[in-house]
C-alpha positions as CSV (number, residue, x, y, z in Angstrom):
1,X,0.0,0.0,0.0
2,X,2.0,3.2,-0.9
3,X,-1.2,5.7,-0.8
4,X,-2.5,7.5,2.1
5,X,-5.9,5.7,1.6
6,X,-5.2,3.2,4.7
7,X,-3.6,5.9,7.3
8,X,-4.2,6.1,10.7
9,X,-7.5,9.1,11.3
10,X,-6.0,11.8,13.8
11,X,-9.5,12.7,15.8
12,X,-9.6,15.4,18.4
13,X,-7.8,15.7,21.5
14,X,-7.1,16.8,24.5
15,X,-4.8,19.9,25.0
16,X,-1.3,18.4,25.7
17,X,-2.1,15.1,23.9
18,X,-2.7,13.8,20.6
19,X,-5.2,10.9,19.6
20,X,-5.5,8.3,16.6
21,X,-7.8,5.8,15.7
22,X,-6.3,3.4,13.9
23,X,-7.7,-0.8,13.1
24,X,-4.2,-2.1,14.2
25,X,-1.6,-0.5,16.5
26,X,2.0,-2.0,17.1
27,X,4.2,-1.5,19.8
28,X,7.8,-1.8,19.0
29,X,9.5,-0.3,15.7
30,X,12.2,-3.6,15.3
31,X,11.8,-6.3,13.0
32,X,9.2,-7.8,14.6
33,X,7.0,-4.5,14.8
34,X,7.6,-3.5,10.9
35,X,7.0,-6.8,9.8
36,X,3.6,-6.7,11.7
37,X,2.7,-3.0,10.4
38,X,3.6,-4.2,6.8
39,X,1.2,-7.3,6.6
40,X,-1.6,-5.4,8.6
41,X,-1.4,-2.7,6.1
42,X,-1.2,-5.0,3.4
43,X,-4.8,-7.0,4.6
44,X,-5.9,-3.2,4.2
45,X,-5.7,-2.1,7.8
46,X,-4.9,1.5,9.0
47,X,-2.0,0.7,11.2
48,X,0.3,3.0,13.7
49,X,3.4,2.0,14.6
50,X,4.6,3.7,18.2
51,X,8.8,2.5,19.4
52,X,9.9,3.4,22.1
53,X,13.5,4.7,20.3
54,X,13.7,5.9,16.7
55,X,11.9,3.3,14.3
56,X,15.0,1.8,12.3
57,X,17.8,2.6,14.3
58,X,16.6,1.4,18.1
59,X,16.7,-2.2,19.6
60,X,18.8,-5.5,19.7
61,X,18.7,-6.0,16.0
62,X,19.3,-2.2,14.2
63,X,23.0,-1.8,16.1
64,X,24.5,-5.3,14.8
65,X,24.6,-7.9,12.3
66,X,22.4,-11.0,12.8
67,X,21.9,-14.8,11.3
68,X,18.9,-15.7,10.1
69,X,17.4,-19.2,10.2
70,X,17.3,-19.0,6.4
71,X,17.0,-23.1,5.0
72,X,16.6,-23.8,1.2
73,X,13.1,-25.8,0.5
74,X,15.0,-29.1,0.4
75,X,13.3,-31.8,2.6
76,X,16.5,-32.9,3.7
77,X,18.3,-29.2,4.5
78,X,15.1,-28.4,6.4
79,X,15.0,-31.7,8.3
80,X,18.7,-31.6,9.0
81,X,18.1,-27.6,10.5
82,X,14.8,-29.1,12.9
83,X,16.6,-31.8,14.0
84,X,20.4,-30.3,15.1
85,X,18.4,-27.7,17.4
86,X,15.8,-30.1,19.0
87,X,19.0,-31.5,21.4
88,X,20.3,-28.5,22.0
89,X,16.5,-27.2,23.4
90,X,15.5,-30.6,25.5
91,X,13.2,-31.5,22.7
92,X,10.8,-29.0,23.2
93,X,10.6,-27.6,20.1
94,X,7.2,-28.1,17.9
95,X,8.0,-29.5,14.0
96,X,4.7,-27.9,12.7
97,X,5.8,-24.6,14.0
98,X,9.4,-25.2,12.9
99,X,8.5,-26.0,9.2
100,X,6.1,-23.2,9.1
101,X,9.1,-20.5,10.1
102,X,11.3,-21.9,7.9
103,X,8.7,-21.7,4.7
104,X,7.8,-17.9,5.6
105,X,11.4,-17.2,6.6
106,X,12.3,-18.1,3.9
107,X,9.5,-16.4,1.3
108,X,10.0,-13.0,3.4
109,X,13.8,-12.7,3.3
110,X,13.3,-13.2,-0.7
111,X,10.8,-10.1,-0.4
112,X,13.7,-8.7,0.7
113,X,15.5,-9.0,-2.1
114,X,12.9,-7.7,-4.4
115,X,12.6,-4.5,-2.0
116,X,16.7,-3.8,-3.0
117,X,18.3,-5.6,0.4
118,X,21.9,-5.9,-0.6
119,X,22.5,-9.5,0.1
120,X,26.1,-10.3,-0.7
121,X,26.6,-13.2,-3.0
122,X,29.3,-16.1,-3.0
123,X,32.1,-17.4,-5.6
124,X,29.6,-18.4,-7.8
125,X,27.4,-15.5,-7.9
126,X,24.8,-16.6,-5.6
127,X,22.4,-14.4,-3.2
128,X,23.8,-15.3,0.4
129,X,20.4,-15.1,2.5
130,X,21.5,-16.3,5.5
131,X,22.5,-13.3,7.2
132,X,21.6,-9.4,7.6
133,X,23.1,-6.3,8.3
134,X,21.0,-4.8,11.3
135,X,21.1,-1.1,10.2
136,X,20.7,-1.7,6.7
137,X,18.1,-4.3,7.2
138,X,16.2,-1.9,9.8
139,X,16.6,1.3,7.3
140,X,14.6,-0.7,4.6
141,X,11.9,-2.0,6.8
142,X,11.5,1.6,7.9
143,X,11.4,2.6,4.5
144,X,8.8,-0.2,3.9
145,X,6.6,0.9,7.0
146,X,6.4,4.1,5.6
147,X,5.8,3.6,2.1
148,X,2.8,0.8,3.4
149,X,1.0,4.0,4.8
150,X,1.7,3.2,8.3
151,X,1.8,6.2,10.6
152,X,4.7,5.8,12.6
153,X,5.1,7.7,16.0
154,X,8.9,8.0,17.2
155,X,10.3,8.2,20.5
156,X,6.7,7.4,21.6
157,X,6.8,4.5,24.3
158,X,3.8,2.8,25.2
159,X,2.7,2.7,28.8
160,X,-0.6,0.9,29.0
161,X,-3.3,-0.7,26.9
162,X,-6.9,0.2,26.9
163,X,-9.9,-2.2,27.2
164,X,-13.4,-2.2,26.3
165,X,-16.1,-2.7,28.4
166,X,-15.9,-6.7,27.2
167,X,-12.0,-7.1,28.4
168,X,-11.1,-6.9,25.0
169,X,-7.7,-5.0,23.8
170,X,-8.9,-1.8,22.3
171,X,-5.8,0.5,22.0
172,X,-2.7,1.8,24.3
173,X,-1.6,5.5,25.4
174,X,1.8,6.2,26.0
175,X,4.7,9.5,26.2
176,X,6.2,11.3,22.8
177,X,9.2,12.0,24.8
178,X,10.5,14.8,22.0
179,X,7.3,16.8,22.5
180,X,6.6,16.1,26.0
181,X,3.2,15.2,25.6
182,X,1.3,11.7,25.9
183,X,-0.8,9.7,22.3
184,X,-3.5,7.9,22.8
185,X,-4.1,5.5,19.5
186,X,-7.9,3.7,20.0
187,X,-7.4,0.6,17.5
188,X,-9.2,-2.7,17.0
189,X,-6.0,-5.2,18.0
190,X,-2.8,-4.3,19.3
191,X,0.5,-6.2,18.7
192,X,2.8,-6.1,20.9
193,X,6.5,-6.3,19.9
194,X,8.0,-4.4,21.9
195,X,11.0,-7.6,22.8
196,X,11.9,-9.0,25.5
197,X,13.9,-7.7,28.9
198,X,17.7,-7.6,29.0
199,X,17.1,-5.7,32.8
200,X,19.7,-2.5,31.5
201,X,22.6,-4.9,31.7
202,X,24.3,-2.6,29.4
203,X,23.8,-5.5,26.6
204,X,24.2,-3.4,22.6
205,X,21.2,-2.3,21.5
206,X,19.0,-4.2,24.9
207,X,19.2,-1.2,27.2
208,X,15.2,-0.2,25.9
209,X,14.3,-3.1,26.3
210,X,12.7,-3.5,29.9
211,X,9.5,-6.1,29.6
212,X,7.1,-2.8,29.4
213,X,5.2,-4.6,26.5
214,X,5.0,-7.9,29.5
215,X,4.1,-5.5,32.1
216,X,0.9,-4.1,30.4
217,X,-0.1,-7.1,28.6
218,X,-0.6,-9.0,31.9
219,X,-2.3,-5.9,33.1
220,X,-5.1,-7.4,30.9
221,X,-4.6,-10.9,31.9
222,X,-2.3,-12.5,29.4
223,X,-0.4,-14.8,30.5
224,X,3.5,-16.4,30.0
225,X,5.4,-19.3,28.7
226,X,8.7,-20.8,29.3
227,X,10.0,-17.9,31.5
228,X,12.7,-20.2,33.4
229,X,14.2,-20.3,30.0
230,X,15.7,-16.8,30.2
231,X,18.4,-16.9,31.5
232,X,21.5,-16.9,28.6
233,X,24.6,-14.5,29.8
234,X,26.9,-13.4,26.5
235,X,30.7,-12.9,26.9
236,X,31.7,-9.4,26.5
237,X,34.6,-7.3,26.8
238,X,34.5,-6.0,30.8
239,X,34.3,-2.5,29.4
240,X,32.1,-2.6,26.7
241,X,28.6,-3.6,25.5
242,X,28.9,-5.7,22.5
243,X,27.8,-9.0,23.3
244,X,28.7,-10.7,19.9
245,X,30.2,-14.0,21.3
246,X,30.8,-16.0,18.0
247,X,33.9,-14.5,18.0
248,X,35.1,-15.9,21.3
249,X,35.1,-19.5,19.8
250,X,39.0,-18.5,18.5
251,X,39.6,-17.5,22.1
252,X,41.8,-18.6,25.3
253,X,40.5,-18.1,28.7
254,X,42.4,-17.4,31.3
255,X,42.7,-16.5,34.9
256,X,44.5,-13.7,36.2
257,X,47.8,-15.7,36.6
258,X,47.9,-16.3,33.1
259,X,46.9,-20.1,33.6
260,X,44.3,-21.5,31.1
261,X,40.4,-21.7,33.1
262,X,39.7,-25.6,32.3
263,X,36.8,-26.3,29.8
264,X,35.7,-22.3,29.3
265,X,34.8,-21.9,25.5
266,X,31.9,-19.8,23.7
267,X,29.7,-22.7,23.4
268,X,29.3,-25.7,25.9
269,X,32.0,-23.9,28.4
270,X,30.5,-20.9,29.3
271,X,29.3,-22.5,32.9
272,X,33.2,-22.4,33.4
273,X,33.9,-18.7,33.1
274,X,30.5,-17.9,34.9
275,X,32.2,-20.1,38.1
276,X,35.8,-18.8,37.2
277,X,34.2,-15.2,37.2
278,X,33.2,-15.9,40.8
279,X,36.5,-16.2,42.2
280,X,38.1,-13.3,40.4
281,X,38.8,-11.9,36.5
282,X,39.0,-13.6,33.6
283,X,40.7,-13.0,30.6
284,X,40.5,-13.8,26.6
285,X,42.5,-13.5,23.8
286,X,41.6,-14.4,20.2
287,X,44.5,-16.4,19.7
288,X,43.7,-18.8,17.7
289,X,42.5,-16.8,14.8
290,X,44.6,-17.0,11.8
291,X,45.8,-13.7,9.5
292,X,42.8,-14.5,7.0
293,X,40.4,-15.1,9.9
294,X,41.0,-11.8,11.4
295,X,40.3,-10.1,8.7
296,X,36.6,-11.7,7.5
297,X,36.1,-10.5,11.4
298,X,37.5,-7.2,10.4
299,X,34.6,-7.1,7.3
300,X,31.5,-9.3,8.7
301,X,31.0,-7.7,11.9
302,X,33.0,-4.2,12.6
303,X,31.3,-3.1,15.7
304,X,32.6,-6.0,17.7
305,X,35.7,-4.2,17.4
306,X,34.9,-0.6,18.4
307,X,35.4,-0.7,22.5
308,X,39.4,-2.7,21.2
309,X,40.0,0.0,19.1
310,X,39.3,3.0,21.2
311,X,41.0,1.7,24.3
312,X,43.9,1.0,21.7
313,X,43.8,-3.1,23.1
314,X,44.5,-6.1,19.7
315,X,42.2,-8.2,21.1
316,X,44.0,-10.8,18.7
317,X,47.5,-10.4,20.7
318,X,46.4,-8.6,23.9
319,X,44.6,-10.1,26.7
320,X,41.5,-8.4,27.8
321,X,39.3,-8.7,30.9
322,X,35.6,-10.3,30.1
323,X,32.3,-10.6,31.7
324,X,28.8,-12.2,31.1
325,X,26.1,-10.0,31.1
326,X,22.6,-11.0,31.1
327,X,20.3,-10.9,28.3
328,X,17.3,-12.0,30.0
329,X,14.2,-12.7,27.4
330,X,16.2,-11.4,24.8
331,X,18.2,-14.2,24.0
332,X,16.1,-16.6,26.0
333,X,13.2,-18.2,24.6
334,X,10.2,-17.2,27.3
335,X,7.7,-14.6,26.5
336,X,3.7,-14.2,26.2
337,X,1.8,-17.2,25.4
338,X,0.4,-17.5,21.9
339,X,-2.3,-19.9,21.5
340,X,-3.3,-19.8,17.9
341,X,-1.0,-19.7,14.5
342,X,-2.1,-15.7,13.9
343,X,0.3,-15.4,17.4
344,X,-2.9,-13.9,19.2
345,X,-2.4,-14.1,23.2
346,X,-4.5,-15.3,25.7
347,X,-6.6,-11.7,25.6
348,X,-9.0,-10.9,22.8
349,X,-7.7,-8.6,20.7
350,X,-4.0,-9.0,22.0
351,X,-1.3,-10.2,19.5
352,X,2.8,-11.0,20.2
353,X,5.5,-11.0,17.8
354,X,9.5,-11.1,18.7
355,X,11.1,-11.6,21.4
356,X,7.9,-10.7,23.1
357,X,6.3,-13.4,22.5
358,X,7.6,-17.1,23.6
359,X,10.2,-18.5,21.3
360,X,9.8,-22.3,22.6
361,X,7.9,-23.3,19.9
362,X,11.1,-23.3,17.1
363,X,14.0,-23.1,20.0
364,X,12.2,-25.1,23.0
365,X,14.7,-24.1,26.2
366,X,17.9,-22.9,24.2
367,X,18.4,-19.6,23.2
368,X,17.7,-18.8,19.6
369,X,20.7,-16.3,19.0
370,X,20.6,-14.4,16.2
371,X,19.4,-16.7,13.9
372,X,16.5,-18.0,14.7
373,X,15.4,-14.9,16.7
374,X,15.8,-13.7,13.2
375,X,13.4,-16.1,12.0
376,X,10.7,-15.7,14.5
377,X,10.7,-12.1,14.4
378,X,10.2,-11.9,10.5
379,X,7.5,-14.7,10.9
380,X,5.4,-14.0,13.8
381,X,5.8,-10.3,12.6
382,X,4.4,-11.4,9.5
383,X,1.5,-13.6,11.3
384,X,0.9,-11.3,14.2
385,X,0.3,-8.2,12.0
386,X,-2.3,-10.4,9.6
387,X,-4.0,-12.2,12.1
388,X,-4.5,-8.5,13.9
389,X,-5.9,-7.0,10.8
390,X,-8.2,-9.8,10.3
391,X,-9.8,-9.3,13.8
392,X,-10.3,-5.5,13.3
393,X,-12.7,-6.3,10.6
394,X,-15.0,-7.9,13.2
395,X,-16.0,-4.3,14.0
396,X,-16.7,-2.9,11.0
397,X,-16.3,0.6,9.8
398,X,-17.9,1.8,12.3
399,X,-17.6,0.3,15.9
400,X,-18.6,2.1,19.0
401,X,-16.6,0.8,22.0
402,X,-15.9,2.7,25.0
403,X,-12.5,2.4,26.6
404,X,-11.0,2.9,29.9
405,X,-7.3,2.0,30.8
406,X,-5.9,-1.0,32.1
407,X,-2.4,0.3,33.7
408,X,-1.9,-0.2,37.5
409,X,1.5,0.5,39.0
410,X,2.8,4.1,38.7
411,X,-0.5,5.3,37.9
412,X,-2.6,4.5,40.7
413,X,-3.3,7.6,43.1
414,X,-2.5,6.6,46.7
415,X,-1.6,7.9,50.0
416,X,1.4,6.1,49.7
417,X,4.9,7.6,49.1
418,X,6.0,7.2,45.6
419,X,8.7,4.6,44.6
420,X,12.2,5.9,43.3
421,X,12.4,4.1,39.7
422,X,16.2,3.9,39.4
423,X,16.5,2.2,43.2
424,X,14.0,-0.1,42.1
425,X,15.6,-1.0,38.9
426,X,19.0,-1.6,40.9
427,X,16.8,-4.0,43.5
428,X,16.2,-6.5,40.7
429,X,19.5,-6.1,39.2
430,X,20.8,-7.3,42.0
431,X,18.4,-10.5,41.9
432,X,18.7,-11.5,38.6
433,X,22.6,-10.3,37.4
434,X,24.1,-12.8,39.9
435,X,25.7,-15.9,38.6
436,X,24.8,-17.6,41.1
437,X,21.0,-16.7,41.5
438,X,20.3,-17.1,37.9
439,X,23.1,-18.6,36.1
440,X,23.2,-21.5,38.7
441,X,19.6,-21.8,40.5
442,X,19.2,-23.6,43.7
443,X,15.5,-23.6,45.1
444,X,17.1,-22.4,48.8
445,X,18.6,-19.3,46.3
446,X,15.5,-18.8,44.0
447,X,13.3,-18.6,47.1
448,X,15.3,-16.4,48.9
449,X,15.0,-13.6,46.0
450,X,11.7,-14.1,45.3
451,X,11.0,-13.2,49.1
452,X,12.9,-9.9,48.1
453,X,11.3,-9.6,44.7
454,X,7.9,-9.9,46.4
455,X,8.6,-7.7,49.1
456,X,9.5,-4.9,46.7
457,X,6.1,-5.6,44.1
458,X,4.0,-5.3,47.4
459,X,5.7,-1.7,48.0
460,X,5.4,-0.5,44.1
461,X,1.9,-1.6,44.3
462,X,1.2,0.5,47.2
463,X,2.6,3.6,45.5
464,X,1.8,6.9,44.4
465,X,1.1,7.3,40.7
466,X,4.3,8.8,39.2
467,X,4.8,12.0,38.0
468,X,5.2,13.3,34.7
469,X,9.4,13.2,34.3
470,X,9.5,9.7,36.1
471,X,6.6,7.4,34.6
472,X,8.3,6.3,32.0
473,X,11.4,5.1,34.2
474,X,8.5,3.8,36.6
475,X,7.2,1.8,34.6
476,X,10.5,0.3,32.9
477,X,11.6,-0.6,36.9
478,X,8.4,-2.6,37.2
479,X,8.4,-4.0,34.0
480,X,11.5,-5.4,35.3
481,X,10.4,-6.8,38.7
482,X,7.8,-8.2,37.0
483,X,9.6,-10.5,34.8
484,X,12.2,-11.5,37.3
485,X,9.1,-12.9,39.2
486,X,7.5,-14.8,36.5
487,X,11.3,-15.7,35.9
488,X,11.8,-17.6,39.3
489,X,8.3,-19.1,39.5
490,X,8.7,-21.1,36.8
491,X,12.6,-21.7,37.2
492,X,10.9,-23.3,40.6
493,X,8.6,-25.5,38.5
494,X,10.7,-27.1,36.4
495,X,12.8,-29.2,39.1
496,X,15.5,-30.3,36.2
497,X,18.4,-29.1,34.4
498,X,17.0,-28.6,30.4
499,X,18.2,-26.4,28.4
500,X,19.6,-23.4,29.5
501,X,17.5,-23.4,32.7
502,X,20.6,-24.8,35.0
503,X,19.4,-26.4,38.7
504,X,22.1,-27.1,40.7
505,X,19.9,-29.4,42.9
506,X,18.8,-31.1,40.3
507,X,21.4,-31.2,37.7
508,X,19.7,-33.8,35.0
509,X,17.2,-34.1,32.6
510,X,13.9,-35.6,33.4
511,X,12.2,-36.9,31.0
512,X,8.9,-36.8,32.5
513,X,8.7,-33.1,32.1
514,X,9.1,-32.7,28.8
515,X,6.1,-30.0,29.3
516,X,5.5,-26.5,29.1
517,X,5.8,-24.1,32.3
518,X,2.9,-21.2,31.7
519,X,3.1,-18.2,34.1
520,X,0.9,-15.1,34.9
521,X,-0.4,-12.8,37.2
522,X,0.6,-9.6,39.5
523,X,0.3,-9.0,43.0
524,X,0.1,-13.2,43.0
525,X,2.3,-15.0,40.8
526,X,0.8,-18.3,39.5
527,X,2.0,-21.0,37.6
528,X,0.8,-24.4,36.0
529,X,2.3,-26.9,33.7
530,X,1.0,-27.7,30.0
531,X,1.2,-30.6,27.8
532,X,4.9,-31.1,25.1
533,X,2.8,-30.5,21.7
534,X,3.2,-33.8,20.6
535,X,1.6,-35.3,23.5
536,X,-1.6,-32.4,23.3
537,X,-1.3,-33.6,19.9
538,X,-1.5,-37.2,20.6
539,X,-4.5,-36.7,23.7
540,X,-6.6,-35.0,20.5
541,X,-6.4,-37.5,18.6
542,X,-7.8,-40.1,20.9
């Protein structure tokens, strides 16, 4: 759609605010969100778009390069690329859902190519698909947005939803932080992609994402899936933020004393530097990358090298201190439950694409990286913004709903004192950047910070609504304490070691649940355990 015909109607507003109606509204301006504002404009939808940062150049994905789970339509390729991940995530994965991301994976990245993305091709002349350049991969699908008629409101980050007098999603309002004013966009579905929470851990490109679009979905009563799966740390240089770890497999580990750290590698070793960080620094060097290797580094991803090159270190013959830094949902696979294949949530109305929404499906309980992050964005995007568009036209031109909003902390008036948003955001650090809290869990542990989380939601619950200059920071800090509970209540569940999701008291896989761990709720945290698909499958059947 390049015409204005399917634009967003500005109606009248309040002094100080502005106000839309729109069919579909997205929250989040990353792959995920553009994906989903270009298929609901294309089923003919008047769509807004609101991010948080600058649509295009914010999030996870616009500041690096990223794989994409991008298979040729050869049964035996695609089989081979199911099967070598289902290990990896304790066979939790679903094939139907796997073969479905891999066919529109692999149709949208060719759109790509028709809209002028300049894949890079091989020795033979051939388009290399598998891969994309996050800025200009994120500078088309802005381009795109634009060009579908979507109005798209910058630096505008959502704070609540709105609900009709049925329950049913019916818009959001948030902040245009440029303009110091508040929006207010009254739509027929809302998709939220707004990604997942990396808790500020100072993660490239993570540090806006926060769980807001968790926070006001369950405000409405959606509910979560495979939280205790959320829980990757990357390797990073102790004084920077790039957490591109491929690198690290031509890297040597070692302790302060110059003495190797035994079995610490990229992949399969990184529980060794997360116990070696424990009891002091650890170093790397990429050693064992040859002259030719260092430079395709040089070429494929260039950022990796920016905090080396301003603190004048060669990361190839210098050692350098490294940390692990948490990337939460970002990297893990937990998010809001989708229960149909347009990715609508639990919530009429109420659709998830990205890293908001659960990953398990295609990665089970192993991250999904780059690559098949990738994948799921452009896919549920895709899904997500048709499935939206198709439920707006349930209403009709002319629907009459009347709203009222659905956020609770930091905007409830009591005579309570107010909560300080950077102390709280500091409280949870502290619960969920630990190794061994999160990286290593221990019921005796998990208990003990979920006493503290809990402690803490009982006082932001009881506080005053925040003022103008802190409610966006408010809401970020609950966001956060928020997801670290759901976090720990299902890492509780799931007494096993699968996946990522480490126990130390119970350090094996158990077979017998091979099962999904939903989540949900506010001032009480609940929790209950669903069917592997294959079994619901196999119970339907019967």
């Amino acid at each position: 759609m390049t015409s204005q015909a399917h634009r967003a109607e500005r109606v009248s507003a309040p002094t100080g605010s502005v106000e839309f109606d729109a069919d579909v509204l997205v929250l989040g301006g990353g792959p995920a969100g553009t994906w989903a504002a270009v298929s609901a404009a294309e089923r003919g939808a008047r769509v807004v778009l609101a991010d948080k940062g600058f649509c295009g150049t914010s999030g996870a994905t616009a500041a690096a390069g990223t794989g994409v789970w991008y298979v040729d339509p050869e049964p035996a390729q695609r089989e081979a690329a199911m099967a070598n991940r289902e290990k990896l995530g304790g066979h939790l994965q679903d094939r139907r859902w796997m073969a479905r991301v891999l066919d529109r994976t692999y149709q949208q990245s060719n759109r790509l190519a028709d809209w002028g993305y300049p894949y890079p091709v091989d020795d033979r002349g051939r388009s290399q698909r598998n891969s994309l350049q996050g800025p200009e991969y994120m500078r088309l699908m802005r381009k795109r947005t634009k060009q579908a008629g979507v109005t798209i409101l910058d630096h505008s980050p959502a704070l609540e939803l709105l609900v009709d007098d049925g329950g049913a999603v019916a818009g959001a309002s948030g902040v245009r932080r440029q303009k110091h004013d508040r929006w207010t966009v009254r739509a027929k579905a809302v998709v939220i992609a707004t990604g997942g929470c990396a808790f500020l851990s100072k993660t490239l490109g993570s540090n806006v994402l926060t769980g807001d679009g968790y926070l006001m979905a369950a405000e409405v009563g959606a509910d979560f899936s495979s939280m205790e799966f959320s829980n990757p740390y990357a390797i990073s240089p102790a004084f920077g933020s790039v957490t591109k770890t491929l690198f690290y497999g031509w890297a040597t580990f070692t302790y302060e004393d110059g003495s190797v750290v035994p079995g610490a590698a990229s992949k399969g070793g990184r529980s060794a530097i997360a116990r070696a960080l424990l009891q002091g620094a650890v170093y790397a060097r990429l050693d064992k990358a040859d002259e030719d290797v260092q430079a395709q580094m040089r070429v494929s991803q260039p950022n990796f090298f920016l905090p080396f090159d301003r603190t004048g270190i060669d990361p190839f013959n210098d050692r350098f201190p490294v940390t692990l830094r948490l990337e939460g949902t970002v990297r893990g696979t937990g998010g809001l439950r989708i229960v149909d294949d347009h990715c609508a949530t639990s919530v009429a109305g109420l659709y998830a694409a990205g890293d908001a929404a659960t990953r398990e499906l295609i990665c089970g309980g192993f991250t999904g990286g780059g690559s098949h992050n990738a994948a799921w964005a452009i896919s549920s995007g895709t899904w997500a913004g048709q499935g939206a568009a198709e439920y707006a036209k349930q209403f009709g031109a002319a629907a009459s709903r009347k709203f009222s909003s659905a956020g609770t902390v930091a905007f409830r008036s009591r005579p309570q004192r107010a909560f300080a948003p950077s102390v709280l955001a500091k409280a949870v650090q502290a619960e969920v950047f630990p190794y061994e809290l999160n990286y290593f869990r221990d019921a005796t542990r998990l208990h003990g910070a979920l006493a503290r989380l809990d402690t803490a939601w009982l006082d932001v619950s009881d506080a005053d609504a925040a003022g103008a200059t802190d409610i966006l920071r408010a809401r970020e800090s609950a966001a956060m304490l928020a997801t670290a509970r759901w976090m720990y209540r299902s890492a509780l569940v799931r007494q096993e070691s699968r996946g990522m999701h480490r126990r130390d008291d119970f350090p094996d896989q158990d077979e017998r649940q091979r099962h999904y761990v939903t989540a949900g709720g506010l001032d009480e945290v609940w929790t209950s355990v669903r069917p592997h698909a294959e079994t619901a499958y196999a119970e339907a059947a019967e």
